[in-house]
C-alpha positions in Angstrom: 16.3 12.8 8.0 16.6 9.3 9.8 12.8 9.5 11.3 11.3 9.9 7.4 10.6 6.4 5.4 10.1 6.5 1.6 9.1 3.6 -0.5 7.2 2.1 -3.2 6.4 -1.9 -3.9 5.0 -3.6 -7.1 2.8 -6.9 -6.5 1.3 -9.0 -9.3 -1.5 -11.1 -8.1 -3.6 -14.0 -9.8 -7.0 -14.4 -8.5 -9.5 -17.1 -10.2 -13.1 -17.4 -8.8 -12.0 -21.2 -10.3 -9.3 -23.1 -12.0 -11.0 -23.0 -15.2 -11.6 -19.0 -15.1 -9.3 -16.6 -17.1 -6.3 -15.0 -15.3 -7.2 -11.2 -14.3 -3.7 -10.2 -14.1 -3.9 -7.8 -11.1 -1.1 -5.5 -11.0 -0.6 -3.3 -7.4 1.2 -0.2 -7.6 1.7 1.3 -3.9 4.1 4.4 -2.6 4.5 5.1 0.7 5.7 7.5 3.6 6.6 6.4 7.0 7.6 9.4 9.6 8.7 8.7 13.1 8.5 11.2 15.6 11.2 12.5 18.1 11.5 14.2 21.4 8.1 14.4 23.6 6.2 12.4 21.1 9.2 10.0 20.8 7.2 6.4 19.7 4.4 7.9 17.7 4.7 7.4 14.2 2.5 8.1 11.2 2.0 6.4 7.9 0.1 6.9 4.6 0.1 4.0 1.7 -1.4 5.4 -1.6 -2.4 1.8 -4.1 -3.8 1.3 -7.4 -4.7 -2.0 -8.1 -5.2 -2.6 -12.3 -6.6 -5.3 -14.3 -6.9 -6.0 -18.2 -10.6 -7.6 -17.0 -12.0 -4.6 -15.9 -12.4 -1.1 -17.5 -11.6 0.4 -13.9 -8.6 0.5 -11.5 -9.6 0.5 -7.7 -7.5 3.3 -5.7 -7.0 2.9 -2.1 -5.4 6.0 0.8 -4.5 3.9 3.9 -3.2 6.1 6.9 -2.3 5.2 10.0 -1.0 6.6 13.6 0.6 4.1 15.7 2.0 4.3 19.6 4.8 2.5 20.3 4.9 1.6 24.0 
C-alpha cells in the first residue's frame, strides 16, 4: 500500500544544565505511521508518532502520542 508510511528512529541526546553537570544519557525511542489519503480526500494525510524518552538519572521515562492531520494544498 503506497499511501501507508511505517517507521521507527533512535536518538541519543546529552543535555547538561552546565558543563560541569553529569551526562543524563537520554535515549528516544519513537515508531511511527504516516497514511496518505487518495481519491476525494486526495492531500489529507494523517500521522501519529508514539516516543519514549529514558534516562539512567531519573527513575521515570516520559512517554509522548503526537497526532497530526495535515492538508496539502
Amino acid at each position: 500500500m503506497p499511501a501507508l508510511s511505517i517507521g521507527t528512529y533512535y536518538s541519543f541526546m546529552d543535555p547538561r544544565s552546565s558543563a560541569s553537570a553529569p551526562s543524563r544519557n537520554q535515549s528516544e525511542y519513537v515508531v511511527f505511521g504516516i497514511y496518505q489519503f487518495d481519491g476525494a480526500l486526495k492531500g489529507l494525510s494523517l500521522s501519529n508518532f508514539l516516543g519514549v524518552q529514558t534516562s539512567p538519572v531519573y527513575d521515570y521515562s516520559f512517554w509522548q502520542n503526537r497526532v497530526s492531520l495535515q492538508y496539502n494544498f
